[in-house]
C-alpha positions as CSV (number, residue, x, y, z in Angstrom):
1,X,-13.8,4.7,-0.7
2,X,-15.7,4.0,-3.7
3,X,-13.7,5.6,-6.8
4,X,-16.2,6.6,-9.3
5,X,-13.7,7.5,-11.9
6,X,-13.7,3.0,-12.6
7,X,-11.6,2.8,-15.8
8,X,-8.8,1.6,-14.7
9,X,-5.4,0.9,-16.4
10,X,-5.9,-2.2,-18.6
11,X,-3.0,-4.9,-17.4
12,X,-1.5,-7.8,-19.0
13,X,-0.8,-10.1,-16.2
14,X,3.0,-12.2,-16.7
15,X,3.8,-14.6,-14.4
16,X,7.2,-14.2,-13.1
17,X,9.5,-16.1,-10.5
18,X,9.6,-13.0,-8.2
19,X,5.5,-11.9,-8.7
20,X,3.1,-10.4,-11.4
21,X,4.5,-8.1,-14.2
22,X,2.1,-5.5,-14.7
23,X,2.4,-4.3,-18.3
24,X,0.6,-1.5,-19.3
25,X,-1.8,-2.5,-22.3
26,X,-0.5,-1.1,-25.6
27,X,-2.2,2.4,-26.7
28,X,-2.0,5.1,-28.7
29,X,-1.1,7.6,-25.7
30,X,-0.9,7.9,-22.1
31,X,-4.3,9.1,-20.1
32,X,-4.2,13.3,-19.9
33,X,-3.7,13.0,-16.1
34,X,-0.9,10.4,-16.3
35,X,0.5,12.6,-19.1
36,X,0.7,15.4,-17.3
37,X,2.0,14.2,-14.3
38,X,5.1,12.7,-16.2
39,X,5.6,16.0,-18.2
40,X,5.5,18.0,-14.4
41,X,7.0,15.3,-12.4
42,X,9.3,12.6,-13.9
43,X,12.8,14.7,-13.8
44,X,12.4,15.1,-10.2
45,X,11.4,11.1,-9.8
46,X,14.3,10.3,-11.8
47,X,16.8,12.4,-9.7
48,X,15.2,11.3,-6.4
49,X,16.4,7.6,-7.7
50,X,19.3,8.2,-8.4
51,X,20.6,10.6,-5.5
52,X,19.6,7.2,-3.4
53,X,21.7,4.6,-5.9
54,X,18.6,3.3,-7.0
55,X,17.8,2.4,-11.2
56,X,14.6,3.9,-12.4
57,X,12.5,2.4,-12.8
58,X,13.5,0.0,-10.0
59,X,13.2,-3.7,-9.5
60,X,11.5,-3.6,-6.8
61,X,9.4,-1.6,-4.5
62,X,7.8,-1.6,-1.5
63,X,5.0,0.9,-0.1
64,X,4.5,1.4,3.6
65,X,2.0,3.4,5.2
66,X,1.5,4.0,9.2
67,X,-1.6,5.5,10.4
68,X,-1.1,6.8,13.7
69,X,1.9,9.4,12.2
70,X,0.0,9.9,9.1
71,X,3.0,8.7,6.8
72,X,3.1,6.9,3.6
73,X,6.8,5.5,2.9
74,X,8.0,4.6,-1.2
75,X,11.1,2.0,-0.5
76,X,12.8,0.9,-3.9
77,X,15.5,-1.0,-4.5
78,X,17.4,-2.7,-7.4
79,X,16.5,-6.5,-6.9
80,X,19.8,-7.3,-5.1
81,X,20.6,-5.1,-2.2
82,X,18.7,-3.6,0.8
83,X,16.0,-0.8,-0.4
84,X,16.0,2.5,0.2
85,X,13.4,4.9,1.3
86,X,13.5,7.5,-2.1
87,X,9.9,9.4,-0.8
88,X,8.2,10.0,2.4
89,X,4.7,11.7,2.0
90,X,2.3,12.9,4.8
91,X,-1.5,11.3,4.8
92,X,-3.3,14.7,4.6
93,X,-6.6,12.9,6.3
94,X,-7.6,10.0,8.1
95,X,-10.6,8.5,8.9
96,X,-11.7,6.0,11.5
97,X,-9.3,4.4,14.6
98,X,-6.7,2.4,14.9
99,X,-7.5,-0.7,14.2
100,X,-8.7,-3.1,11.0
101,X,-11.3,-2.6,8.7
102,X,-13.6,-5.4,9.1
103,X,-17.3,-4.5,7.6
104,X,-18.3,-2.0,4.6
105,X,-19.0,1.1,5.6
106,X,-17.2,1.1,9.1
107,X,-14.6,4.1,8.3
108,X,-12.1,2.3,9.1
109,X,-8.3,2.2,6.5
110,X,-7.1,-1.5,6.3
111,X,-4.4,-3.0,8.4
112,X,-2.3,-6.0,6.7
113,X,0.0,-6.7,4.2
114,X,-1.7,-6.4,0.6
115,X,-0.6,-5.3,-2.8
116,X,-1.3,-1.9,-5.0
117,X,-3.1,-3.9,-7.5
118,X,-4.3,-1.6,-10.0
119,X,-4.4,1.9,-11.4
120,X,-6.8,4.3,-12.3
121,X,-5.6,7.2,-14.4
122,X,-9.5,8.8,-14.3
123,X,-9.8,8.8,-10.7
124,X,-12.1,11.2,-8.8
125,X,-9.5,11.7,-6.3
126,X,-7.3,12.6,-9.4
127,X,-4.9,9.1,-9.6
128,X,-5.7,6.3,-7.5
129,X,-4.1,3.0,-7.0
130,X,-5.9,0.2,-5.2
131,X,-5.4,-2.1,-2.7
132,X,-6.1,-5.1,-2.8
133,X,-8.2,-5.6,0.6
134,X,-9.8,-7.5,1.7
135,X,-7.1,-10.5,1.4
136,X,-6.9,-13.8,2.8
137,X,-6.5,-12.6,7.0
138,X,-9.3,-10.1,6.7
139,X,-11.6,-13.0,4.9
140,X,-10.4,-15.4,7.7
141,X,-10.9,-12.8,10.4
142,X,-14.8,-12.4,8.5
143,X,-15.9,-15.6,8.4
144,X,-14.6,-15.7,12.1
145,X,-16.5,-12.6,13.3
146,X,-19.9,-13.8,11.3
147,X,-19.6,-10.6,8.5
148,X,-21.0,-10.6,5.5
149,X,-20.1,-8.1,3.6
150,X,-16.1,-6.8,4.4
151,X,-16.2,-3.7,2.1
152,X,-13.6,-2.7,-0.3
153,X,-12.6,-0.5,-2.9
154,X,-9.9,0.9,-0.6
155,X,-7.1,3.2,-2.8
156,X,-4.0,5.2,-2.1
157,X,-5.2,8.7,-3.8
158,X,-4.9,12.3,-4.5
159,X,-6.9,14.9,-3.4
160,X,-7.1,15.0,0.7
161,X,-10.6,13.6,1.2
162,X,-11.3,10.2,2.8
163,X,-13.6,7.5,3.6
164,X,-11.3,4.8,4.6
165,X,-8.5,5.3,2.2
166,X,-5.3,6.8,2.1
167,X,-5.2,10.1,0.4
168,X,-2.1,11.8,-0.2
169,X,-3.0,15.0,-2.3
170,X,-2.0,15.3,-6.2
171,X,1.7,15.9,-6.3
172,X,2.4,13.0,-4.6
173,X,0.1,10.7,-5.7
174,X,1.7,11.5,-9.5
175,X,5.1,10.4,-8.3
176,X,3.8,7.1,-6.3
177,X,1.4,6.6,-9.7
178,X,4.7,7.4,-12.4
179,X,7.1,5.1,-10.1
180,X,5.0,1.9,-9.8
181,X,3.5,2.4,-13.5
182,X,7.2,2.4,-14.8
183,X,8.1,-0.2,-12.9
184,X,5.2,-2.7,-14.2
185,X,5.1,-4.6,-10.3
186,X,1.9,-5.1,-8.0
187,X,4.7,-3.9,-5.4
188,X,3.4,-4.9,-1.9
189,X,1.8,-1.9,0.4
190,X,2.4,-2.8,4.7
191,X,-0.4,-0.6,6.3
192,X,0.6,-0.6,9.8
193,X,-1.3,1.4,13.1
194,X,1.7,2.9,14.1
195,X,5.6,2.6,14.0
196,X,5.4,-0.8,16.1
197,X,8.5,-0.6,18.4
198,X,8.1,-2.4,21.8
199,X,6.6,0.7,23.9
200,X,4.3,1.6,21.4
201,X,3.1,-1.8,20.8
202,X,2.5,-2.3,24.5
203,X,0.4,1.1,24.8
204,X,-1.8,0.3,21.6
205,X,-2.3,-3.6,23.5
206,X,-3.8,-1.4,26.8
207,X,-6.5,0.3,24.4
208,X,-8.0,-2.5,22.7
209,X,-9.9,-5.6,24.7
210,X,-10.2,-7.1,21.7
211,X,-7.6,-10.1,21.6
212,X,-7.4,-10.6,17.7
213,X,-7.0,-7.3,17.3
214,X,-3.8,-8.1,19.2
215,X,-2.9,-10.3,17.6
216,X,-2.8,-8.6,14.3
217,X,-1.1,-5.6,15.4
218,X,1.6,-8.5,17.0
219,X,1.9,-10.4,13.3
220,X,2.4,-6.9,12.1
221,X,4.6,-5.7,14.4
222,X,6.9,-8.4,13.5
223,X,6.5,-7.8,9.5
224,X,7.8,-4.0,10.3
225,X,10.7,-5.8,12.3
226,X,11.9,-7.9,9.7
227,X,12.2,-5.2,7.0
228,X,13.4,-2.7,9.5
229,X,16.5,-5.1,10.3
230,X,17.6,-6.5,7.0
231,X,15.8,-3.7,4.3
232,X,14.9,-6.2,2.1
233,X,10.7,-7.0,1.6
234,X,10.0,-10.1,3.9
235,X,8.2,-12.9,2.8
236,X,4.7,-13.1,4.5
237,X,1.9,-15.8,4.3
238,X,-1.0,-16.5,6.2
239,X,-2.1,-19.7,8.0
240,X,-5.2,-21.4,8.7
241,X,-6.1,-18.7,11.4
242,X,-5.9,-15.9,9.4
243,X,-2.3,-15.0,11.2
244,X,0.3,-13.0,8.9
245,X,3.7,-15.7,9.3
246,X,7.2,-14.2,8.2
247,X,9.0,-16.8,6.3
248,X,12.3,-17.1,6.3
């Protein structure tokens, strides 16, 4: 969805040995929205942290979303142990199918493993973040499939409106906005068709003819597994083909 409200956060990039430091650029005050949101909202962040064992801000995080249930998943952790799930928000609207996005204007919410690479404090949805579609397998998959143009401007927002993102009304989308701000990461975001156990995975394979469409949701299903049974952010590349590879 395009987000008219454009000025986003100014970042100073840092390389690190784990990723990018985001540091938000020195200024003489937070945005209003941003403002407000920490007066309203940033005791009840805080407690949520801790009640799990979790610093705030943390050390890492990890945002998952799943668009079959509608449910967008904030993991944290302290850059040592497993993570923990601190919030679980429901998706108040969805547009498209299951499935990728693979052209501009086709509806359709991303599936991959990407990162909330920016933030926009002056959002029309209220606070955005965006994600940073399309990466590498959905450039692959369009150079493959003869597209053109892939779309983009895909965000994790507030208000409950949608074109292809993920909206998750305003008092969420403050707590999301506060804990990754604070945090200075591009944390990763997994946007996954469903909850990928075995049987679902099998039923979502009998709807779609479309083989790399299967293959995706099979790369993806095993990204969900590998976080699922160690709770710790796996590391993902992708090859040649456009294929997501966990690496050990």
């Amino acid at each position: 969805m395009l987000d008219a409200g454009r000025a986003a956060v100014v970042l100073t990039s840092l390389a690190l040995a784990g990723g990018t430091l985001l540091v938000p650029s020195t200024s003489s005050a937070e945005p209003v929205r941003v403002a407000q949101a920490r007066a309203d909202k940033i005791a009840g962040l805080k407690a949520a942290f801790a009640d799990k064992g979790v610093p705030y801000p943390a050390k890492e995080l990890l945002v998952r979303s799943f668009k079959k249930e509608r449910q967008l998943e904030l993991w944290a952790g302290d850059g040592k142990g497993p993570l923990v799930l601190v919030r679980s928000w429901p998706v108040c609207a969805s547009s498209g199918d299951l499935g990728p996005k693979r052209r501009q204007g086709d509806l359709q919410v991303p599936e991959g493993i990407y990162r909330l690479d920016k933030l926009n404090p002056v959002s029309s949805y209220h606070l955005s973040l965006h994600v940073d579609y399309p990466n590498r397998a959905d450039r692959i998959a369009g150079k493959r499939e003869h597209i053109g143009n892939l779309g983009g401007d895909i965000m994790v927002h507030g208000e409950c409106v949608t074109i292809g993102c993920i909206p998750i009304e305003n008092d969420p989308i403050e707590e999301l906005y506060l804990a990754v701000l604070d945090a200075g990461l591009r944390p990763p975001i997994h946007i996954f068709p469903a909850r990928l156990d075995a049987a679902v995975l099998q039923s979502l394979n009998v709807a779609t003819s479309d083989p790399s469409v299967r293959e995706l949701w099979s790369d993806l299903a095993r990204v969900q597994r590998a976080f699922d049974e160690r709770r710790r952010i796996p590391r993902v590349v992708v090859d040649a083909a456009g294929r997501y590879l966990v690496s050990p």
